[in-house]
N, C-alpha and C positions, 0 to 999 in steps of 0.2 A: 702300307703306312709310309714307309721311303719315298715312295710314288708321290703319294701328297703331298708329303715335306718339298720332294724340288717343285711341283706345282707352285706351291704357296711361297716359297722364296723366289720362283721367276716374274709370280706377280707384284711382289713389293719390291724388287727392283726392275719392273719394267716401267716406261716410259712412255706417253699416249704418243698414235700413231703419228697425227700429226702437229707435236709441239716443236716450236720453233721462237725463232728471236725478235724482237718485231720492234718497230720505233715508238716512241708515243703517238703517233698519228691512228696507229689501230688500234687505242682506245674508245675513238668515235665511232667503231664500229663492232661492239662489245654484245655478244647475245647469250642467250639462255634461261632458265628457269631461277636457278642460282649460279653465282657470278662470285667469285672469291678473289679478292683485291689483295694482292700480298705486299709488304712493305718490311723498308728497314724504319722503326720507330722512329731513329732520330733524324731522319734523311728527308729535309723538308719538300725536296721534290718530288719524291714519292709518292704525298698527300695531294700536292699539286697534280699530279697524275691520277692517283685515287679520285678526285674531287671531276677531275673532267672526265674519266669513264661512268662517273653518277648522274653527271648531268647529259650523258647522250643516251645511256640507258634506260632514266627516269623509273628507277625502280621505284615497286611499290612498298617495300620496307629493305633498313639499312640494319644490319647486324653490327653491330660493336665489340668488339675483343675489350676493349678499354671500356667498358663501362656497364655496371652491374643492371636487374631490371630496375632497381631500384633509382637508379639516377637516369637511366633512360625516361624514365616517368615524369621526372621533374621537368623537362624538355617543352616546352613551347614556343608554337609559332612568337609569340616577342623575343622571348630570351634567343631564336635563332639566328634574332638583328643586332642584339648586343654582344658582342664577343665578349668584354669585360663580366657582363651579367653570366652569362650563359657559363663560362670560365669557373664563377663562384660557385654557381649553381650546381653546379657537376663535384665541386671542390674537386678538380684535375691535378691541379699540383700535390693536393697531400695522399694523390693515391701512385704517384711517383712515375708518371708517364711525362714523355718530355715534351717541352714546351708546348704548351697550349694555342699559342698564333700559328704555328705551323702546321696544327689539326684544322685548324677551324674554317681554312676553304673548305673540308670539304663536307661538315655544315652548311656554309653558303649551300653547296650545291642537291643537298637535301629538299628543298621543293616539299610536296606535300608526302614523304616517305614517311611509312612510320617508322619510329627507331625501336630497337629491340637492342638489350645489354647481356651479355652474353659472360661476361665477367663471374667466375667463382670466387665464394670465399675465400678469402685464405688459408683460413683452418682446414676447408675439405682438400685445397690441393694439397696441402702437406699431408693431411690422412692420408692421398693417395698414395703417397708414396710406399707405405704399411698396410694400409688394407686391401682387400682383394677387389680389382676393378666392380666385379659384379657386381658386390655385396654395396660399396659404396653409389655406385651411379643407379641403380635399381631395375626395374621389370625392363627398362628399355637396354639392357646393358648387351644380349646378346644380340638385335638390328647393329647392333655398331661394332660387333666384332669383337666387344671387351670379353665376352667368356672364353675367348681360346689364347692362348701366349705367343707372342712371336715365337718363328723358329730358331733356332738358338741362334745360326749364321747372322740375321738381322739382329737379333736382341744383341748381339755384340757389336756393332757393327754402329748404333744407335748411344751404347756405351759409349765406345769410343766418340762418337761424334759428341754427348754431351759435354766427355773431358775436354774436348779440344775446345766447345764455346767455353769452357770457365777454364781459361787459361791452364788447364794439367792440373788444378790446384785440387780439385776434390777428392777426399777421401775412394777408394774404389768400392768401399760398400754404400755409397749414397747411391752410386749410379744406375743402378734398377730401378732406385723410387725416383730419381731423375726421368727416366724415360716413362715409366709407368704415370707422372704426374703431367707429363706432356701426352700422354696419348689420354687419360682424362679430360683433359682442356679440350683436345682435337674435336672428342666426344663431345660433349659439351657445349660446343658451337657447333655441330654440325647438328645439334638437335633443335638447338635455338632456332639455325636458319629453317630445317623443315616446318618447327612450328609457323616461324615468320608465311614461308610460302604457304601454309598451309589456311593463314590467317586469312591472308592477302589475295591470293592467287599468282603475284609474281609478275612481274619477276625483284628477287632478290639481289641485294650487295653485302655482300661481308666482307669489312675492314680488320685484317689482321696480320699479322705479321704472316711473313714469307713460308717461315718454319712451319706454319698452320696449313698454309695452302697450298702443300706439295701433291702431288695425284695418286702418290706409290704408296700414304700411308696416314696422311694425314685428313682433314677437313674434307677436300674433295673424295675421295676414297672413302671413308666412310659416309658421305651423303648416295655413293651410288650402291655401296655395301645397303646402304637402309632403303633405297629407291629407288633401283637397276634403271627403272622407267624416267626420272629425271634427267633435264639437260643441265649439265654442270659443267663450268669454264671456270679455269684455274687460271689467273695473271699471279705470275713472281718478278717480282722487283728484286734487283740483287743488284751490288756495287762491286763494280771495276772503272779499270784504268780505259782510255777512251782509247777503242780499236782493238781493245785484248779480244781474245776468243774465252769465253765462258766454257764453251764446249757443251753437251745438249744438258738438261735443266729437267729436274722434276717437276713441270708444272707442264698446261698449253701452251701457253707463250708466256716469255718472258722479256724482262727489260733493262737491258744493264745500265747502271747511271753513274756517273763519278762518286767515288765516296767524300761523305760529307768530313769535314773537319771535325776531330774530337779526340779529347786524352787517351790516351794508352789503356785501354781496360782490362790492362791487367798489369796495371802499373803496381795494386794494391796488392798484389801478390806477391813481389818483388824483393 
């Protein structure tokens, strides 16, 4: 059993062999079956990035983190020409994602993809936090790895890392269902995109934030946990200073970009 334990903690923090740091220009040169497009939400150039590795690609369905199947459906070729339209359509501002004009390249570059909304209720992600992955995600829960627990070295390690995104401010008993409501979601898009590729044939894009598309635990990781035999490519966008050293990155490649302008997020803690 100890044997295992370090097994499975070498695998969730190892690193693929060959990831590396790469410019935007190796977006034009983007392959695989599924393709995970990682982003900071509010970093308009990221989407600009996103939007040009869709259009070299030309996948044949787009997975969306931000948006449910339900407003993925409302989506049509006109409202693709109207940002304004397409904007209401989706009602994007009242589901609290940032500004809508700096998503919407990468619409433009949507082509005849079909979209898929990958978005949970709200309700169920907060269930997650209290109920037991299985029991909530259903028959598909052990393909993705929800029936066993991290090892405890990572499941703290994942703590920590939640406290530090929400400024140190969280109680220390949320932080289980903090992580457990994140590795839901992971689930949850990675099932989306296999249904997508499964639709389609592929190849796939999924647009989500960085935290999704790491390869040691997240979204890619479990799509090869559910499909050893799939080609999956992991791009993370992450923000630094221009010249810094990131140092190596949970992902295949990644892309470091200046950080965007924005208030102190955790000024309200303060």
């Amino acid at each position: 059993m100890k044997r295992l334990l370090t097994a499975l903690i070498a695998l969730c923090f190892a690193l693929p062999a060959f990831a590396e740091e790469v410019t935007p220009d190796a977006l034009d040169h983007l392959s695989g079956d599924i393709v995970v497009l990682g982003e900071v939400h509010d970093n308009p150039q990221h989407h600009l990035n996103q939007a040009r590795a869709i259009r070299a690609l030309s996948p044949k369905a787009v997975v969306f983190e931000m948006l449910s199947p339900e407003q993925a459906a409302r989506v049509t070729p006109a409202l693709l020409q109207d940002e304004a339209a397409l904007d209401a359509a989706l009602g994007w501002e009242a589901a609290g994602w940032p500004d809508f004009r700096i998503y919407y390249p990468i619409f433009q570059a949507l082509g005849g993809a079909r979209i898929y909304g990958a978005a949970q209720p709200r309700e169920t992600v907060r269930a997650a936090m209290t109920t037991p992955l299985p029991e909530l995600f259903g028959k598909d829960a052990a393909r993705f790895g929800l029936d066993r627990p991290y090892p405890d070295p990572l499941q703290k390690r994942l703590e920590q890392e939640a406290q530090a995104d929400h400024c140190n401010a969280l109680p220390p008993e949320l932080l289980p269902g903090m992580v457990a409501a994140q590795r839901f979601r992971d689930a949850a898009f990675a099932r989306v995109a296999l249904e997508a590729y499964r639709d389609t044939g592929g190849p796939v894009a999924v647009i989500t934030g960085s935290g999704h598309a790491r390869t040691d635990l997240a979204v890619p990781a479990m799509l090869h946990e559910a499909d050893p035999g799939l080609r999956v490519l992991s791009l993370g966008q992450i923000e630094g200073e221009t010249g810094s050293d990131p140092g190596a990155q949970p992902f295949d490649l990644w892309i470091v970009s200046p950080p965007t302008p924005r208030p102190d997020p955790c000024a309200a803690f303060k």
